[in-house]
Chimera marker file (.cmm) of the C-alpha trace (Angstrom):
<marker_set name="trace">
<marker id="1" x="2.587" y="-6.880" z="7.142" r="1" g="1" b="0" radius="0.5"/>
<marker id="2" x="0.248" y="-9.365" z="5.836" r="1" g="1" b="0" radius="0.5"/>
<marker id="3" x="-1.681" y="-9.186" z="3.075" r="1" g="1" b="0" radius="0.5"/>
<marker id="4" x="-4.432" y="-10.741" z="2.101" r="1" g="1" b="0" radius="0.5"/>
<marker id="5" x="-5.758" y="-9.533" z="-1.489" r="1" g="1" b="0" radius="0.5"/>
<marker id="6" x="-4.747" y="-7.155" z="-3.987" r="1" g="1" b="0" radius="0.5"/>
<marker id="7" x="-6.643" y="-6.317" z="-6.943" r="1" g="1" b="0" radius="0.5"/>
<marker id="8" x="-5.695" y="-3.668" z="-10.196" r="1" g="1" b="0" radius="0.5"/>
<marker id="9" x="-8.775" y="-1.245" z="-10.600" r="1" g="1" b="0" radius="0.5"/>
<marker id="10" x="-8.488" y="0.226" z="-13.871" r="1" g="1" b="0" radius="0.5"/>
<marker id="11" x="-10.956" y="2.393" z="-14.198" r="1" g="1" b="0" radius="0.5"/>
<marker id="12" x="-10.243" y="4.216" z="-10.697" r="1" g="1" b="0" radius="0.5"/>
<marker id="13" x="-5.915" y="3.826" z="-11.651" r="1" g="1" b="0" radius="0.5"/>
<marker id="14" x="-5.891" y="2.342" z="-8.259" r="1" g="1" b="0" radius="0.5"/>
<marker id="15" x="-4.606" y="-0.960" z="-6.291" r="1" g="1" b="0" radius="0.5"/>
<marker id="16" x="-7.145" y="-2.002" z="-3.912" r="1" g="1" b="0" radius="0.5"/>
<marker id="17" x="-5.289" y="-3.958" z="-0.935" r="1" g="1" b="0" radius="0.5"/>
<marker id="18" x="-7.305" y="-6.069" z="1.858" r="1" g="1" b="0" radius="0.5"/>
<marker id="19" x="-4.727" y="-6.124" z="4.795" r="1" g="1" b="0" radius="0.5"/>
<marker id="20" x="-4.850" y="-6.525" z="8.735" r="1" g="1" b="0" radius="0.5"/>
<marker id="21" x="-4.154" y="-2.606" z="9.297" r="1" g="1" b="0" radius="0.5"/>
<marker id="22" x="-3.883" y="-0.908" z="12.564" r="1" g="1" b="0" radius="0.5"/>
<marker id="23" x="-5.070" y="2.831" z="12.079" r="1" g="1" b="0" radius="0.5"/>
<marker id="24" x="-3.037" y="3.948" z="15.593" r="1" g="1" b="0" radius="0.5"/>
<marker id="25" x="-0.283" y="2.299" z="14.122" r="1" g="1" b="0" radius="0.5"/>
<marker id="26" x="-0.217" y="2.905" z="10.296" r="1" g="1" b="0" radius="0.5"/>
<marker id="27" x="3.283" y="3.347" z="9.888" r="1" g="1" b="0" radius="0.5"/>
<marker id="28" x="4.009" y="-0.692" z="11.070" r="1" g="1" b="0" radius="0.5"/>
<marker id="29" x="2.143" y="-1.364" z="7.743" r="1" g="1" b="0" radius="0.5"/>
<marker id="30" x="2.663" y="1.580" z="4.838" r="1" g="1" b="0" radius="0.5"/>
<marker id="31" x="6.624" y="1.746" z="5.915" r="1" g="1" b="0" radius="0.5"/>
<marker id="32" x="7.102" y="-1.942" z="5.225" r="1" g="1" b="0" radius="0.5"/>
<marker id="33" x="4.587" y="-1.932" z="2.120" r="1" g="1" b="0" radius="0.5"/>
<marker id="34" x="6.745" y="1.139" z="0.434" r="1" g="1" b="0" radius="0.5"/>
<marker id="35" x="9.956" y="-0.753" z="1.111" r="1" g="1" b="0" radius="0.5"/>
<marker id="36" x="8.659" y="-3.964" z="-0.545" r="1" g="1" b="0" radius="0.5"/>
<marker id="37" x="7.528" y="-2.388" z="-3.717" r="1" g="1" b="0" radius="0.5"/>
<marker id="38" x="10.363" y="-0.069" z="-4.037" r="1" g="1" b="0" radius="0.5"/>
<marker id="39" x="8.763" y="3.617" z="-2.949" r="1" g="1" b="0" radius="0.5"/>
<marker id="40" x="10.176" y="6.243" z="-1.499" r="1" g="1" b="0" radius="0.5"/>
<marker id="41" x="7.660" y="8.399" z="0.764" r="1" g="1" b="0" radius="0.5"/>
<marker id="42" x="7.536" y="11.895" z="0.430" r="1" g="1" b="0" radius="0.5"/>
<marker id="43" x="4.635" y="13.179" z="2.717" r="1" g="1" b="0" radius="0.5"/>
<marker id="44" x="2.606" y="11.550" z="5.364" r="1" g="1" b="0" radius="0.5"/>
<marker id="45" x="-0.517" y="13.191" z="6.297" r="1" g="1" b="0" radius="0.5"/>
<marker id="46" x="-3.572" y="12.136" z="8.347" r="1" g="1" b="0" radius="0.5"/>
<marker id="47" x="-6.813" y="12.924" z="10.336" r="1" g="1" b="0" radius="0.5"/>
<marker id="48" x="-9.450" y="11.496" z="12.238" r="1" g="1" b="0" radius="0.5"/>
<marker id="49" x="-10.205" y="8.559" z="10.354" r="1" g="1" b="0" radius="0.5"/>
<marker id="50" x="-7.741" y="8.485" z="7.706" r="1" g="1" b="0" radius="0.5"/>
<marker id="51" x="-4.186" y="8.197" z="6.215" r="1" g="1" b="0" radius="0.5"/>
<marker id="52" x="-3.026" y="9.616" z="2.843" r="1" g="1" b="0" radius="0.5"/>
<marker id="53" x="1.017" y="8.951" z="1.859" r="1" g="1" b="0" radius="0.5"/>
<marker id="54" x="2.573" y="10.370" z="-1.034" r="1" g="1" b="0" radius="0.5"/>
<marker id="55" x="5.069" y="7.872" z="-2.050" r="1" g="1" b="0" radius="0.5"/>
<marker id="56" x="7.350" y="8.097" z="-5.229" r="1" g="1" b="0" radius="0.5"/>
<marker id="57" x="8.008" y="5.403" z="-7.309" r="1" g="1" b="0" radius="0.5"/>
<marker id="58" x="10.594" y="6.459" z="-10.175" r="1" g="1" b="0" radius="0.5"/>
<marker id="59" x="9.456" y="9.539" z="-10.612" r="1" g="1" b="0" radius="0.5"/>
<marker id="60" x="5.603" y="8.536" z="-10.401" r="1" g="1" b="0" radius="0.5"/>
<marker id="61" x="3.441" y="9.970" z="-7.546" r="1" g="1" b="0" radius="0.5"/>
<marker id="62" x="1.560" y="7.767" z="-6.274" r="1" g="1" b="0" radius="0.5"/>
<marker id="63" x="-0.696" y="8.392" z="-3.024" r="1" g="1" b="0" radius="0.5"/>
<marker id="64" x="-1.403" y="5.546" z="-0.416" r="1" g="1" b="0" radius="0.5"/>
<marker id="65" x="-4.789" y="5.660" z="1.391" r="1" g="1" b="0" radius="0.5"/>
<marker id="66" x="-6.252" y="3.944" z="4.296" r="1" g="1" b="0" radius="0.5"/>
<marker id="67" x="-10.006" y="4.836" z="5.665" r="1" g="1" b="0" radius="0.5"/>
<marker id="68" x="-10.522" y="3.377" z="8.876" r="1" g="1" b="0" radius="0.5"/>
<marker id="69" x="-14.159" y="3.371" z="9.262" r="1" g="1" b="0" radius="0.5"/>
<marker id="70" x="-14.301" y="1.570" z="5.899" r="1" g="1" b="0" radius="0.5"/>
<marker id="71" x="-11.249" y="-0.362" z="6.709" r="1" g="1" b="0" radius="0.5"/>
<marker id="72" x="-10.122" y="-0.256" z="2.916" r="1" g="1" b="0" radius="0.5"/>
<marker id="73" x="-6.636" y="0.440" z="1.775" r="1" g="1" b="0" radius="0.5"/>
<marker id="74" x="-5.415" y="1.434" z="-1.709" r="1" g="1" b="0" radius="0.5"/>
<marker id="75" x="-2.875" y="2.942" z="-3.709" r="1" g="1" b="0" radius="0.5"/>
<marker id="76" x="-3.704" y="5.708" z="-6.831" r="1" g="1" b="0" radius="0.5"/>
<marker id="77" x="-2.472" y="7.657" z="-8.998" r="1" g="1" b="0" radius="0.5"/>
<marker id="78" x="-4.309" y="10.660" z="-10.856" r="1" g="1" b="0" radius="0.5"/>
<marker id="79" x="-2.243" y="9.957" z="-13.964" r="1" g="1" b="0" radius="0.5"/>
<marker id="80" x="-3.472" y="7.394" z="-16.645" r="1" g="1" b="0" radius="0.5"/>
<marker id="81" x="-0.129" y="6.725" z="-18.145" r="1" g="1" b="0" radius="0.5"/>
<marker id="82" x="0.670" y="5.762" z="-14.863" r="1" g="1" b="0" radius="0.5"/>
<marker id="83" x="-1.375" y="2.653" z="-15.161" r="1" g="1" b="0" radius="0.5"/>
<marker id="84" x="1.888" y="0.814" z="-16.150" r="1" g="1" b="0" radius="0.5"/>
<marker id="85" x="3.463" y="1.554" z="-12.969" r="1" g="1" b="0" radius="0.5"/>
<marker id="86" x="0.891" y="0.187" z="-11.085" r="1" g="1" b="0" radius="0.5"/>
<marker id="87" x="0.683" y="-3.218" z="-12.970" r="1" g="1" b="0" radius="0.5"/>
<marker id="88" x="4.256" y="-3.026" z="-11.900" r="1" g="1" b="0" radius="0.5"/>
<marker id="89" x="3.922" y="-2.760" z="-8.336" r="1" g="1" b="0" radius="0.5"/>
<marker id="90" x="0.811" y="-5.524" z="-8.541" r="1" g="1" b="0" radius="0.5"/>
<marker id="91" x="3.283" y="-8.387" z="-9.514" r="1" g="1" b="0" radius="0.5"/>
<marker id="92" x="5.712" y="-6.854" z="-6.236" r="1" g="1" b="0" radius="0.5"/>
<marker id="93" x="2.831" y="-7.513" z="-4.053" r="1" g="1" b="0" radius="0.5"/>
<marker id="94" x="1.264" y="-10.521" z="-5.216" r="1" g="1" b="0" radius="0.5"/>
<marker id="95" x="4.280" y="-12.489" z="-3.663" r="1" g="1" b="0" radius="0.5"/>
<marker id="96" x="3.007" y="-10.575" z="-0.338" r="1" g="1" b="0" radius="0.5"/>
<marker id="97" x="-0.412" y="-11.978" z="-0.152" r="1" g="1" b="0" radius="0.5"/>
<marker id="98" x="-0.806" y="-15.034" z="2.570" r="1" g="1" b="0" radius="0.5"/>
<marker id="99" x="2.979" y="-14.172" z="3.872" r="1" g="1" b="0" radius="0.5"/>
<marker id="100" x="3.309" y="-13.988" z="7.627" r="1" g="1" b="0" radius="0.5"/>
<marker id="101" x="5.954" y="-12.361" z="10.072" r="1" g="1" b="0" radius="0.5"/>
<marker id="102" x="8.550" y="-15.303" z="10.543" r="1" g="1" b="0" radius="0.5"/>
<marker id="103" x="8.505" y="-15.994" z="14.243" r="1" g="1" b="0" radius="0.5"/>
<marker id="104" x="11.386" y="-15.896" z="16.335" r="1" g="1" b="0" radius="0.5"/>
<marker id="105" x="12.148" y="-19.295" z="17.639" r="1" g="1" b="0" radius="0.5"/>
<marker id="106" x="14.865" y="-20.380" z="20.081" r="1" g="1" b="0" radius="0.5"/>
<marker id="107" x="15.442" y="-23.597" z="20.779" r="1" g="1" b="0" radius="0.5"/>
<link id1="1" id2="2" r="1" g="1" b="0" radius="0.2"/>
<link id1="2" id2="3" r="1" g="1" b="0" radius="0.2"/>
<link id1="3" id2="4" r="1" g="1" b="0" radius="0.2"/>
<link id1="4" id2="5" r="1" g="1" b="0" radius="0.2"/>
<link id1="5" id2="6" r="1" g="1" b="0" radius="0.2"/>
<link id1="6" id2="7" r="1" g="1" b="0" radius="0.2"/>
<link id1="7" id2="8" r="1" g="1" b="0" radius="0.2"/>
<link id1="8" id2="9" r="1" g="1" b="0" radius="0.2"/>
<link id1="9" id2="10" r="1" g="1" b="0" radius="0.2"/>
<link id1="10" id2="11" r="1" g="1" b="0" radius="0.2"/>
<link id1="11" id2="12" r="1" g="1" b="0" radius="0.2"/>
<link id1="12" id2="13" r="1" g="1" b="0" radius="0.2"/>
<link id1="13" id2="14" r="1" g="1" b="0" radius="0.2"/>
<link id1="14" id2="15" r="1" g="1" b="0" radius="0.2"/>
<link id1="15" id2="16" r="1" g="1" b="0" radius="0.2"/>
<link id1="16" id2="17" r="1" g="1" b="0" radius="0.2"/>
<link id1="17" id2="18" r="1" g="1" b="0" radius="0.2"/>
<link id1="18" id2="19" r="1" g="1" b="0" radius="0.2"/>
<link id1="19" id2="20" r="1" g="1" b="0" radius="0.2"/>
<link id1="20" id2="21" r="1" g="1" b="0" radius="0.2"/>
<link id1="21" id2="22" r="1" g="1" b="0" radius="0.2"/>
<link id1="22" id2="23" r="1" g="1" b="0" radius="0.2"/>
<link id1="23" id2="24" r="1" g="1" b="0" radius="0.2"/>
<link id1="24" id2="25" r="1" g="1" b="0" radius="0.2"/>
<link id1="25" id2="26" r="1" g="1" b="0" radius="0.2"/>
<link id1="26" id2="27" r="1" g="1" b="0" radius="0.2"/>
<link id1="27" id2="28" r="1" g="1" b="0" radius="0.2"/>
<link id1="28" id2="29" r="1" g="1" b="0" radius="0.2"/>
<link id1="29" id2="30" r="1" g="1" b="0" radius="0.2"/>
<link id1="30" id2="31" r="1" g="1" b="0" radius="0.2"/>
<link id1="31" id2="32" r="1" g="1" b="0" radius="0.2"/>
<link id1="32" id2="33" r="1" g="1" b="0" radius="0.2"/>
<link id1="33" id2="34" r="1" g="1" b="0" radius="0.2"/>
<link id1="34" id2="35" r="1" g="1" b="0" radius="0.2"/>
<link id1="35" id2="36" r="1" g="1" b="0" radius="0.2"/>
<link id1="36" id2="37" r="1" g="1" b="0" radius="0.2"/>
<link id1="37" id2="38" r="1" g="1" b="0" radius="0.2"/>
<link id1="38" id2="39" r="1" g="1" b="0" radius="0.2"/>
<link id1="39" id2="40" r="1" g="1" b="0" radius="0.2"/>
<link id1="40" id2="41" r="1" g="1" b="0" radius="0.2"/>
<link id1="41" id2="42" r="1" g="1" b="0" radius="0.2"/>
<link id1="42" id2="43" r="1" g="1" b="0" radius="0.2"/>
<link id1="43" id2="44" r="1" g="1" b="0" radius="0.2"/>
<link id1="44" id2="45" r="1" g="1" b="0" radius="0.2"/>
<link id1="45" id2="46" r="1" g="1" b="0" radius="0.2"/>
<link id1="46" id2="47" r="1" g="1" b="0" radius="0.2"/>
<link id1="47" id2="48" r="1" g="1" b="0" radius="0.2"/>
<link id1="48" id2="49" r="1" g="1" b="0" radius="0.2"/>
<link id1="49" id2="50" r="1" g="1" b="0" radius="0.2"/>
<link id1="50" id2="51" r="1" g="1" b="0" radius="0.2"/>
<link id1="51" id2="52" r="1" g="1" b="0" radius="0.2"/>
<link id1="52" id2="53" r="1" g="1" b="0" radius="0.2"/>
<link id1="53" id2="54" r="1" g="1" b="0" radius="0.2"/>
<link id1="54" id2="55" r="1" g="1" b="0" radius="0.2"/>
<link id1="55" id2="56" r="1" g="1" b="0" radius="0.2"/>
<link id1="56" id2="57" r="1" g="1" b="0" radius="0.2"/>
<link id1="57" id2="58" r="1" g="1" b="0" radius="0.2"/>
<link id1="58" id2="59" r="1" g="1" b="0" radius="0.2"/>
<link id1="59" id2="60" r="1" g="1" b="0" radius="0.2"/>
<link id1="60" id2="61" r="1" g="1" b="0" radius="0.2"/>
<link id1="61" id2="62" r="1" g="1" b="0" radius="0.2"/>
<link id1="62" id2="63" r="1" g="1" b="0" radius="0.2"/>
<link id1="63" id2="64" r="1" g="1" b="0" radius="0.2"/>
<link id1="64" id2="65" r="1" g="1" b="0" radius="0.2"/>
<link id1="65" id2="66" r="1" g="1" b="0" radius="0.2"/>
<link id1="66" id2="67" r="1" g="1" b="0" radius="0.2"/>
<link id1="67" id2="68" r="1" g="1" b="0" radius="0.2"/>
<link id1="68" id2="69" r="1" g="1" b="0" radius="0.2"/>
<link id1="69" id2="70" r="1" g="1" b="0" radius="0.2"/>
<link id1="70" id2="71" r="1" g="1" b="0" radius="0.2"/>
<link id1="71" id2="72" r="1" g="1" b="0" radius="0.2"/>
<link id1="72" id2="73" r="1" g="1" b="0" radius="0.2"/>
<link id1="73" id2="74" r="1" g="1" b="0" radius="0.2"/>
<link id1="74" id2="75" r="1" g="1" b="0" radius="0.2"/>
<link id1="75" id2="76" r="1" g="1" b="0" radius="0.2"/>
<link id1="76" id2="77" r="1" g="1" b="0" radius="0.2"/>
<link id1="77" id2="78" r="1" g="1" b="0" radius="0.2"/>
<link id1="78" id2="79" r="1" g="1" b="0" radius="0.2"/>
<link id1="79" id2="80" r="1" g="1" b="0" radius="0.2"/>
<link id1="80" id2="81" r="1" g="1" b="0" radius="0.2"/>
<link id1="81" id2="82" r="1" g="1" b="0" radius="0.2"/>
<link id1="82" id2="83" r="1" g="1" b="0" radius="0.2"/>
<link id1="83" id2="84" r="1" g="1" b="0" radius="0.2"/>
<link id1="84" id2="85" r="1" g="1" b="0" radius="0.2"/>
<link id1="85" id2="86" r="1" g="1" b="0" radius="0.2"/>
<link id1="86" id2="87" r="1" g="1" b="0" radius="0.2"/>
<link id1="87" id2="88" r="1" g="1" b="0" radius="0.2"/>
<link id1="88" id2="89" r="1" g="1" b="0" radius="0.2"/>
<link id1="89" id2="90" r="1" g="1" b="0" radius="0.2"/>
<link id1="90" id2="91" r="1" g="1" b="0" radius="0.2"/>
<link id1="91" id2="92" r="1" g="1" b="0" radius="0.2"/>
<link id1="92" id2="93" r="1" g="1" b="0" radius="0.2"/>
<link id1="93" id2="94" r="1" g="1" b="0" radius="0.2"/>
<link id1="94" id2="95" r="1" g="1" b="0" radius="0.2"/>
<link id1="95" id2="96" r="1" g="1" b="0" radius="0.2"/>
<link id1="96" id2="97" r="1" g="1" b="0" radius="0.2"/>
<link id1="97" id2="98" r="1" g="1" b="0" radius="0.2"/>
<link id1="98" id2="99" r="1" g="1" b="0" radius="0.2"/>
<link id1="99" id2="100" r="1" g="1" b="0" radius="0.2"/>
<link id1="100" id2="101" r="1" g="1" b="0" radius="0.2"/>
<link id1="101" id2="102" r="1" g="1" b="0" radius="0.2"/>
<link id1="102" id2="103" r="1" g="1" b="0" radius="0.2"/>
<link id1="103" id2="104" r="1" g="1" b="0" radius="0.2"/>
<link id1="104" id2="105" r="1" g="1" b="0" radius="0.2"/>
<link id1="105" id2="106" r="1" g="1" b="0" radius="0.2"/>
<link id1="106" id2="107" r="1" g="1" b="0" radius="0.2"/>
</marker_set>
């Protein structure tokens, strides 16, 4: 998973996230992003051209999004007071941003 922006939207209560995503192969990204800011997912649901996660985050739903023909990711929430939690999960992904796989090297 690399990352390579993320940015708090206030106004929408959303995390916008610029990422190298794979749409055939979603899961490689949004299982490894839930792990590293501490989500559990609850539903996975998708169609033609998008993904939509429900992931749970101490008791706060939050819903991860990818739109492939837009190629932009983000996570929401439709509650306000919620806002917190996502400032939260910001300072869990910042470390994230510019971070690659570590290559496996024998010598």
């Amino acid at each position: 998973m690399i990352l390579r922006s993320v940015q708090l939207d206030k106004t929408s209560l959303s995390i916008l996230i610029s990422a190298e995503i794979d749409f055939e192969q979603f899961e490689n990204f949004a299982e490894p992003l839930a792990l590293a800011i501490d989500c559990d997912i609850r539903e996975r649901q998708w169609g033609a051209d998008r993904h939509q996660w429900l992931l749970n985050f101490e008791g706060s739903q939050l819903w991860l999004n990818y739109e492939f023909y837009g190629d932009i990711c983000w996570i929401s929430t439709e509650v306000e007071a919620d806002l917190e939690v996502l400032e939260y999960l910001i300072t869990l992904l910042q470390p994230l941003i510019g971070q690659h796989e570590p290559k496996d090297t024998h010598e």
